[in-house]
VOPAGU-2260 file (C-alpha; in pm, 1 decimal, decimal comma):
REM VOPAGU-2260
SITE   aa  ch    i         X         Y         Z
SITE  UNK   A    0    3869,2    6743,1     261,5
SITE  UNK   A    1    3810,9    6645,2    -113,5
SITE  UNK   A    2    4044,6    6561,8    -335,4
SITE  UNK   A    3    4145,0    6712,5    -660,8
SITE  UNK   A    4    4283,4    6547,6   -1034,2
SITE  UNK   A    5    4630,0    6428,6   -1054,5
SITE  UNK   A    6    4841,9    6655,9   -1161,2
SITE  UNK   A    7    4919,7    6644,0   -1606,8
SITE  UNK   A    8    5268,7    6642,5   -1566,5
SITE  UNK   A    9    5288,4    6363,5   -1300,6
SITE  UNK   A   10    5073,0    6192,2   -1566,3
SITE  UNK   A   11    5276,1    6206,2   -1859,5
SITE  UNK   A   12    5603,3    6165,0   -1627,5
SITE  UNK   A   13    5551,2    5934,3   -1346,7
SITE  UNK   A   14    5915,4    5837,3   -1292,2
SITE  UNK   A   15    5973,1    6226,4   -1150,2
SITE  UNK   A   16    5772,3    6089,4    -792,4
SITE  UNK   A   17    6056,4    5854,5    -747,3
SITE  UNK   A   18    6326,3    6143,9    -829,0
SITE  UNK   A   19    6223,4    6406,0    -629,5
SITE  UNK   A   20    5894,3    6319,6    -412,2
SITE  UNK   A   21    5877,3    6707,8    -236,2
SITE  UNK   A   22    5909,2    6864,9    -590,0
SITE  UNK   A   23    5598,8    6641,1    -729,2
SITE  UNK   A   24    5315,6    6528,1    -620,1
SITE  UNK   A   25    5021,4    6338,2    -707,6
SITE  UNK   A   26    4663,5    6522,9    -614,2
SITE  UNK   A   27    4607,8    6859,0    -456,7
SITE  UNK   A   28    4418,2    6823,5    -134,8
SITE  UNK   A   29    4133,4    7103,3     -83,7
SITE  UNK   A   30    4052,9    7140,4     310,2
SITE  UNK   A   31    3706,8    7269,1     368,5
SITE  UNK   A   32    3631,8    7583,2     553,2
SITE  UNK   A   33    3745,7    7495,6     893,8
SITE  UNK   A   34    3987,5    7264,6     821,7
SITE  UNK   A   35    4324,1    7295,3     950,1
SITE  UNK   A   36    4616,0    7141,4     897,6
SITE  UNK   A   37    4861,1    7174,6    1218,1
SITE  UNK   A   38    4812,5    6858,5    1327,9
SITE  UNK   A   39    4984,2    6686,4    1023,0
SITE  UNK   A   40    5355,1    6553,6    1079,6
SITE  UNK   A   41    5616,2    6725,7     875,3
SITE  UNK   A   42    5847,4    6539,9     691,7
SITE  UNK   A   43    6098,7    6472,6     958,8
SITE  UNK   A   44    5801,4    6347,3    1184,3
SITE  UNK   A   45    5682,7    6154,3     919,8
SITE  UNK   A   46    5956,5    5987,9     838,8
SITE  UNK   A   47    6027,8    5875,1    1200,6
SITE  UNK   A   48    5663,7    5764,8    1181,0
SITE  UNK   A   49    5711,8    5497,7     848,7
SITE  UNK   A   50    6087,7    5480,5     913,6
């Protein structure tokens, strides 16, 4: 998996992570062929994970 720029707007606006964390985000994540991504926790399961 390789990762791609940070998004511009969460450049110029870096506060909008801490309001709404699922409607931002920081990079884009590009699997390569193969790659699957079942295995990763939703955010429910994540959350019980960090607490």
């Amino acid at each position: 998996m390789r990762s791609q720029k940070p998004t511009r707007t969460i450049v110029d606006s870096a506060q909008d992570v801490n309001n709404d964390a699922y409607a931002s985000w920081l990079f884009k994540i590009k699997l390569e062929a193969g790659a699957s991504t079942d295995e990763l926790p939703d955010a429910a399961a994540y959350k019980k994970l960090v607490g």
